[in-house]
N, C-alpha and C positions, 0 to 999 in steps of 0.2 A: 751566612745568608747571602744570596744573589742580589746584587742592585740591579738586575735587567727581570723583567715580568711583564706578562703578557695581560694586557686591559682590557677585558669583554665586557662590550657597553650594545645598549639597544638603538638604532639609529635609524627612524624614517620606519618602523615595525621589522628591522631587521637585526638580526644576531651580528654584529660584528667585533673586530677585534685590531689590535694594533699593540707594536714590542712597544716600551717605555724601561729608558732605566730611571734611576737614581740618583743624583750628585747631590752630597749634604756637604756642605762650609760650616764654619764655624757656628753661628748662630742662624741659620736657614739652608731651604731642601729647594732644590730641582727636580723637575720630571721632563727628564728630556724622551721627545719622540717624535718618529718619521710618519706623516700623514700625506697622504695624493703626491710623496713627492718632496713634502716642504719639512723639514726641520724644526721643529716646534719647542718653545721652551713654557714651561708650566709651573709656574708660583706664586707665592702670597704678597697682593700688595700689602702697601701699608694699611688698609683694613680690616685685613686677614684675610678676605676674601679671592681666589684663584685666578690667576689671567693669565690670556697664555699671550707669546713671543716669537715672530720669526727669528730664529738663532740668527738666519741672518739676513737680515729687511732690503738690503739694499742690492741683492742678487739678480731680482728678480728671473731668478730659473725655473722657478715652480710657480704653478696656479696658488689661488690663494684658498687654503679650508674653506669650505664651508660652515657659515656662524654657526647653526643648530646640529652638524657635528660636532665644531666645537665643544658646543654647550652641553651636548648628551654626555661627551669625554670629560667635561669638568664636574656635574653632575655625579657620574658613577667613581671620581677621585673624591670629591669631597663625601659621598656614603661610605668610602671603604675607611678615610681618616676618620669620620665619626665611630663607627664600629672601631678602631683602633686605641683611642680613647677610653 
């Protein structure tokens, strides 16, 4: 199985899409992926719930996402882990 996949999420009433891969450690998962530019890291705090991460914050070479991008992107990750389950 691929750890790189393609995330189609609804954004602003529009069909879009974005690569994401995969990085699993020993007892937790990454979703790393490139959004406007920015490198994004995507995982579970400590109350399970999704937050995402400039891979690297202190660059400042990229615009910052958009929150309700963001959000739509966290959204349609946490439907596909329930269906998973």
């Amino acid at each position: 199985m691929s750890d790189s996949f393609i995330l189609h999420y609804l954004y602003k009433g529009v069909a879009e899409e974005i690569t994401c891969s995969l990085r699993v450690s020993r007892f937790t998962y990454q979703f790393l992926c490139t959004l406007d530019g920015a490198d994004i890291i995507i995982e579970k705090d400590d109350e399970g719930n999704l937050r995402v991460m400039e891979s690297e914050p202190f660059s400042g070479k990229s615009k910052k996402p958009d929150v309700q991008q963001i959000k739509a992107i966290i959204d349609e990750l946490e439907r596909i882990l329930r269906e998973k389950v």
